[in-house]
Structures are given as structure tokens and as C-alpha cells.
C-alpha positions as CSV (number, residue, x, y, z in Angstrom):
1,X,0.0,0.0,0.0
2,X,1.4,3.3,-1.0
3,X,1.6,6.1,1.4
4,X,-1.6,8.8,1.0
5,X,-1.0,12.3,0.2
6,X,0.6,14.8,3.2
7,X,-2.3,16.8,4.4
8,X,-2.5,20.4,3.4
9,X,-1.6,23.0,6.6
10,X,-4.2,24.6,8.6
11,X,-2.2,27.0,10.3
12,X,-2.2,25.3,13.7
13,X,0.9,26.9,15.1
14,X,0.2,30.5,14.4
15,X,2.2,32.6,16.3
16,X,4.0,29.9,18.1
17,X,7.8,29.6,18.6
18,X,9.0,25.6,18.4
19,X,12.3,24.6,19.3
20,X,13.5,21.5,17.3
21,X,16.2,18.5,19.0
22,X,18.1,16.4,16.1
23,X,16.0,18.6,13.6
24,X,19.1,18.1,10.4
25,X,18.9,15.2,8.0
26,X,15.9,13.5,6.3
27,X,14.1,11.9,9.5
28,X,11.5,12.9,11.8
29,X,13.1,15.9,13.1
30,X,13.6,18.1,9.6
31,X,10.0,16.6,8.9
32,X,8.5,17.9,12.0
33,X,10.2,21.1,11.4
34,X,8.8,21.4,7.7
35,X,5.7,20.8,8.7
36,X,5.4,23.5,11.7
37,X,7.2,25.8,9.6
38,X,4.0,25.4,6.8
39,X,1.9,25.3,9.7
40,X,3.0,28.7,10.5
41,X,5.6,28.6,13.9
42,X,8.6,30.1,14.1
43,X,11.6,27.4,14.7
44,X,14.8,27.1,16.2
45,X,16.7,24.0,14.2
46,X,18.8,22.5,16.5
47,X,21.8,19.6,16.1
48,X,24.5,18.6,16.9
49,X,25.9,17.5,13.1
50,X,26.2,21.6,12.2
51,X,26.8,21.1,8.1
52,X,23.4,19.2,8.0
53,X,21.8,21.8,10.5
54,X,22.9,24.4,8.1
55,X,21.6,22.9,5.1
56,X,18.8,22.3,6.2
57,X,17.9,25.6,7.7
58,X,18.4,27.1,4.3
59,X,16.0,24.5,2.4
60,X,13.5,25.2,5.1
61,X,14.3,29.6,5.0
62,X,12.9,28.9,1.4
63,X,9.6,28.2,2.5
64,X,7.0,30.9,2.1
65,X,7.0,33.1,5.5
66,X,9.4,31.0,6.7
67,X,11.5,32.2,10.1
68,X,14.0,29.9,11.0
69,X,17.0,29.7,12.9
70,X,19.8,26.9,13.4
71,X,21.8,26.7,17.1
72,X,24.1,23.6,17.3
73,X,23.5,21.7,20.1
74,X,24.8,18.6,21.9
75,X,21.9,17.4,24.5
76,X,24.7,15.3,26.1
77,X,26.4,19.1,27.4
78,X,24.3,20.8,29.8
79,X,25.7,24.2,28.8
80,X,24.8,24.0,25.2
81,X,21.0,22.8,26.1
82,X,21.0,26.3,28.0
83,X,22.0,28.1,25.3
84,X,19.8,26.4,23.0
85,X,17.1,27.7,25.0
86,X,18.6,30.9,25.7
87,X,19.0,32.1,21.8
88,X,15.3,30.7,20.8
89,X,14.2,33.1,23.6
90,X,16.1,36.1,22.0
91,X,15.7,35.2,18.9
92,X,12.0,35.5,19.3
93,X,11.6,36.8,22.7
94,X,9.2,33.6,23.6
95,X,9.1,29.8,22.9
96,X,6.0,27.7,23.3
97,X,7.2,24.3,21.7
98,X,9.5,22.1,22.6
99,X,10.0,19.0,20.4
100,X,12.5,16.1,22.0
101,X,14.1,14.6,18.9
102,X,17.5,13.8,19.8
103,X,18.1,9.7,20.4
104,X,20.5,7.2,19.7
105,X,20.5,3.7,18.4
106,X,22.6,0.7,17.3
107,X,22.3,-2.9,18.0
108,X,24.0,-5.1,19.8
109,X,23.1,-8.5,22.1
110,X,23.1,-8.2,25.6
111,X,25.9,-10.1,26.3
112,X,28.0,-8.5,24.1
113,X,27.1,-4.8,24.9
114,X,29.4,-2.8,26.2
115,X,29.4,-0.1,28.7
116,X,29.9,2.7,26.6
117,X,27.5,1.5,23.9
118,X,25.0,1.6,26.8
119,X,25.8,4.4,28.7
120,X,26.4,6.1,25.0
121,X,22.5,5.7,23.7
122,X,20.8,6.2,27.4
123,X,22.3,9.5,27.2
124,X,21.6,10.8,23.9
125,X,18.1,9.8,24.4
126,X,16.9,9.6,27.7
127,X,19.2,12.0,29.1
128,X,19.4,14.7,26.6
129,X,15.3,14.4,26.7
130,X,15.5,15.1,30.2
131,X,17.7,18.0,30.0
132,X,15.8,19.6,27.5
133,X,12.1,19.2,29.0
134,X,13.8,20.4,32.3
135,X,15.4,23.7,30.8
136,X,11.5,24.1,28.9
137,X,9.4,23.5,31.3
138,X,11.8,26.2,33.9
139,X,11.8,28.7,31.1
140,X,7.8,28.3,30.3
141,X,7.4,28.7,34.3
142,X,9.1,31.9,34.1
143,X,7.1,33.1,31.3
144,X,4.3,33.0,32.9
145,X,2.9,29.1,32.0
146,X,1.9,27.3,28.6
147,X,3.5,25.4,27.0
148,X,3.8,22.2,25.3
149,X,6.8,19.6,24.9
150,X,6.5,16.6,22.5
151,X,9.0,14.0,23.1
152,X,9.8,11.1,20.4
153,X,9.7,7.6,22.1
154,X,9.1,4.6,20.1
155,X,7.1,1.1,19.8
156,X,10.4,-0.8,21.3
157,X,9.6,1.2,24.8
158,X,6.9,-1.1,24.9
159,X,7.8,-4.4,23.0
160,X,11.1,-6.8,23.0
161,X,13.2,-6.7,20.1
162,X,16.6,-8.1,19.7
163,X,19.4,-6.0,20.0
164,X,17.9,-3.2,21.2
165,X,18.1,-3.7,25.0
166,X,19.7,-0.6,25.4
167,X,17.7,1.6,23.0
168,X,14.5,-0.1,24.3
169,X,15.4,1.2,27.9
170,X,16.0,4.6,26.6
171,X,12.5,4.8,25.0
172,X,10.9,3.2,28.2
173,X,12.5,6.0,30.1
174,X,11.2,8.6,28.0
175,X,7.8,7.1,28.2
176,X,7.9,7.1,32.0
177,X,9.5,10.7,31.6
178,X,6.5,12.2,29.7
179,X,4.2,10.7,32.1
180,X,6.0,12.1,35.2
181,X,7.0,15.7,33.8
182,X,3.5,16.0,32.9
183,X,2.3,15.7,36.8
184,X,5.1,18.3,37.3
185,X,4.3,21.0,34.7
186,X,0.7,20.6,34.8
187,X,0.5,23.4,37.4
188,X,2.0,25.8,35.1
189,X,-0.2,24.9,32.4
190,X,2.2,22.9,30.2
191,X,1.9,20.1,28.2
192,X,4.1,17.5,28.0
193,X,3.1,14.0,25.8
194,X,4.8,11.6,23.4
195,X,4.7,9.9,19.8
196,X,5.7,6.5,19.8
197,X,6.9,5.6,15.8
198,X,7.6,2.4,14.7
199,X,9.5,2.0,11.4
200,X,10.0,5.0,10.1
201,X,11.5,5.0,6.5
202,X,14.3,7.8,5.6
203,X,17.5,8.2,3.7
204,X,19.6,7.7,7.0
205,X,17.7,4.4,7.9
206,X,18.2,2.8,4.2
207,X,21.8,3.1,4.0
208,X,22.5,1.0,7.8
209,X,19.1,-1.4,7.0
210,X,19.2,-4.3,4.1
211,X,16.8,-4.1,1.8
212,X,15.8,-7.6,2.9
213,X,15.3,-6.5,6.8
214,X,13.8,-3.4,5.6
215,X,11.0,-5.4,3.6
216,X,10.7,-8.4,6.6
217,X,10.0,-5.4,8.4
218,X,7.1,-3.6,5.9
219,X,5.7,-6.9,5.9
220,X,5.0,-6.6,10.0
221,X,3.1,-3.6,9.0
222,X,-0.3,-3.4,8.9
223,X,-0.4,-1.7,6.2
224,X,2.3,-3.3,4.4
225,X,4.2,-0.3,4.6
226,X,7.0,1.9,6.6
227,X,5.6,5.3,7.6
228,X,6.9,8.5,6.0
229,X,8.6,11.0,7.8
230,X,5.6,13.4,7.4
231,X,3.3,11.0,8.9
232,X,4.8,11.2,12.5
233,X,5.5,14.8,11.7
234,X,1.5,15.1,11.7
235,X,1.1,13.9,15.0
236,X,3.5,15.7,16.7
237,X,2.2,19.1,15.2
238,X,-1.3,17.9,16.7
239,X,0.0,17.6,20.2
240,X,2.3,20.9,20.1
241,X,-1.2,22.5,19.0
242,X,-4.2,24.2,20.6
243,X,-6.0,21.4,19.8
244,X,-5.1,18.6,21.9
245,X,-5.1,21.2,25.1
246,X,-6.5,19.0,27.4
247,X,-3.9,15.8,26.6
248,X,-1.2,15.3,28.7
249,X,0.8,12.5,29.3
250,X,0.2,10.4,27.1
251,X,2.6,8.1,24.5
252,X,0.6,8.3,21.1
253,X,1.3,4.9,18.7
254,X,2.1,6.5,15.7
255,X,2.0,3.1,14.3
256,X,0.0,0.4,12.4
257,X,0.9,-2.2,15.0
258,X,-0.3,-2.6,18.1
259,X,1.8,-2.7,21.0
């Protein structure tokens, strides 16, 4: 089954700032940040590859109305997740979204898994997810509440797959993250929720999956098919937007399988 056409904007982001993790490349991140910049936001690219960042600020500056600026950003370094935050702020003297992107993978069996491989992926993506939501959901308090932070989890949070122990963990944390920030923020009237994607098919994916695991994996699909990028993109512009206002804490399956 062929992916359907990408759903015309609506302008739900009007007049919102969003400030994007991992947003460079092909994936989820530079989809998400295409479609809030067509849904009207302002966004802050971030990344910690700056060559990719760059480029793809510029393809997205040649959107109509776009306003869009790139701040490289490690969320391993504490520091640079400030001033992340800091420059969307003067850039556009507010910020309203916050979309967790950043996270690591790789695969490797248990047994043979070394420290650094784990300690490497639970801090790229449960870590640097917690250091962003905390800077956030501190800077939305100060501006007076609102708010909403999306973070990217995934279908392995919730199922075994081989491997992936360590990346699995990582996604569970985030899950358990969302859930528990969102008790926190909620008295300053932010947001705080989750898309969980499963296969996700992109330019950086193709070139470290076979073909053959890429179509044993389709098949798993119930629709026969890996997402596009754009698809998740979709959901996580829902829950960054006015209308999911009351929706908090939850981990959305952006997926054709269940759980």
C-alpha cells in the first residue's frame, strides 16, 4: 500500500515559537520542522551535526514566510542545552514548543554490549530528553505558563526486540519521563506528551538497514508499509497545537501495530 498524500496546513501553530532537537537530515526531526514551519511557527533548528543543520535551515528559510533559525547543540552538554534555549528566547523573545528529537541507536546482544554503547544511547536519548524538558518546562514557568513539549519515544519502549536492550530502555525512560513531567508541569499549564513511531522510513535508515530487513520489516506492517517521515511529523504538530489542550501524558502509537 502506497503512502496517501501529506495533508495540506491549517495554520495550527500561528504565532507559536518551536524549538526543534536532532531537527538536520531527512528523518522525523527536519520533517517535523517542515511541517510547523507550513503550519505557521517560528523554529529554532537544533543539532549537533552543524553542516546538515545548516543545510537544512536554508531549504526550510525557502519556505513561504518561513522564520527559522539553526543553534548547534549537543543534549549530552548541559551548557549548550541552555544556550539552545537561551537564543530561541532572543531570537523570538518567547518559545512555546518544545520537540524532543535527539536519540541514539545501534544494536548489539546483551551479552556483548558494552558499557559505553550503553551508557552512550541512554544518554543521547533519555538524558538529553531530560535535560531539554527540564530547561522548557523552567523557562515556560518563568514566562508565565503554557507550554507544550513533545517528546519522540518509540514502539520498542513497549515491545522486545533483539538487540535493542539498550535503546529499548532509553524509550521506556522517555515514556515514564513524559508521564511524570507531565504531573510536574501541569501546574504551570504545560503540556508534556509523546509519539511512539515504529518503522520509520528515511534516507539515513536505508543506508545502515538491508533491503531484505527493511521489507521483513514492511511486511510486520499493517499496512504493508513503513511510515513516511511526514506522517509522525502530523502527530506531533497535533499535540504541540491548541488542539489537543487538554492531553497530557500520554505516548501516542504512531504506528500500524499494536503494542
Amino acid at each position: 500500500m502506497t503512502a496517501p498524500r501529506e495533508p495540506e496546513p491549517r495554520d495550527l501553530l500561528r504565532g507559536k515559537t518551536a524549538v526543534i532537537t536532532a531537527a538536520a537530515g531527512t528523518g522525523i526531526g527536519s520533517a517535523t520542522a517542515r511541517r510547523m514551519v507550513r503550519e505557521g511557527a517560528r523554529v529554532v533548528l537544533s543539532d549537533a551535526h552543524e553542516r546538515r543543520l545548516e543545510a537544512t535551515r536554508a531549504e526550510l528559510a525557502d519556505l513561504p514566510g518561513a522564520q527559522v533559525r539553526a543553534v548547534p547543540c549537543d543534549v549530552t552538554d548541559g551548557e549548550q542545552v541552555e544556550a539552545l534555549f537561551d537564543a530561541a528566547t532572543e531570537e523570538f523573545g518567547r518559545f512555546d514548543v518544545l520537540v524532543n528529537n535527539a536519540g541514539l541507536g545501534g544494536t548489539a546482544p546483551i551479552q556483548d554490549m558494552t558499557d559505553q554503547q550503553w551508557e552512550r544511547v541512554l544518554d543521547v536519548t533519555l538524558n538529553g530528553t531530560f535535560r531539554c524538558t527540564r530547561a522548557a518546562i523552567r523557562r515556560f514557568r518563568d514566562q508565565g505558563g503554557g507550554g507544550a513539549v513533545v517528546n519522540n519515544a518509540s514502539v520498542v519502549g513497549w515491545r522486545a526486540q533483539a538487540g535493542q536492550a539498550h535503546y529499548a530502555a532509553a524509550k521506556a525512560g522517555v515514556m515514564a519521563l513524559t508521564r511524570c513531567a507531565a504531573v510536574d508541569a501541569a501546574e504551570f499549564g504545560v503540556r508534556v506528551n509523546a509519539v511512539a513511531p515504529s518503522l520509520v522510513l528515511h534516507d539515513n535508515l536505508a543506508k545502515v538497514t538491508s533491503p531484505q530487513l527493511l521489507s521483513e520489516l514492511e511486511s510486520a506492517e499493517a499496512f504493508g508499509r513503513s511510515a513516511q517521515p511526514w506522517e509522525v511529523a502530523t502527530v506531533v504538530v497535533f499535540l504541540a497545537s491548541d488542539h489537543a489542550s487538554y492531553l497530557t501524558g500520554e505516548v501516542i502509537s504512531a504506528s500500524s501495530q499494536h503494542p
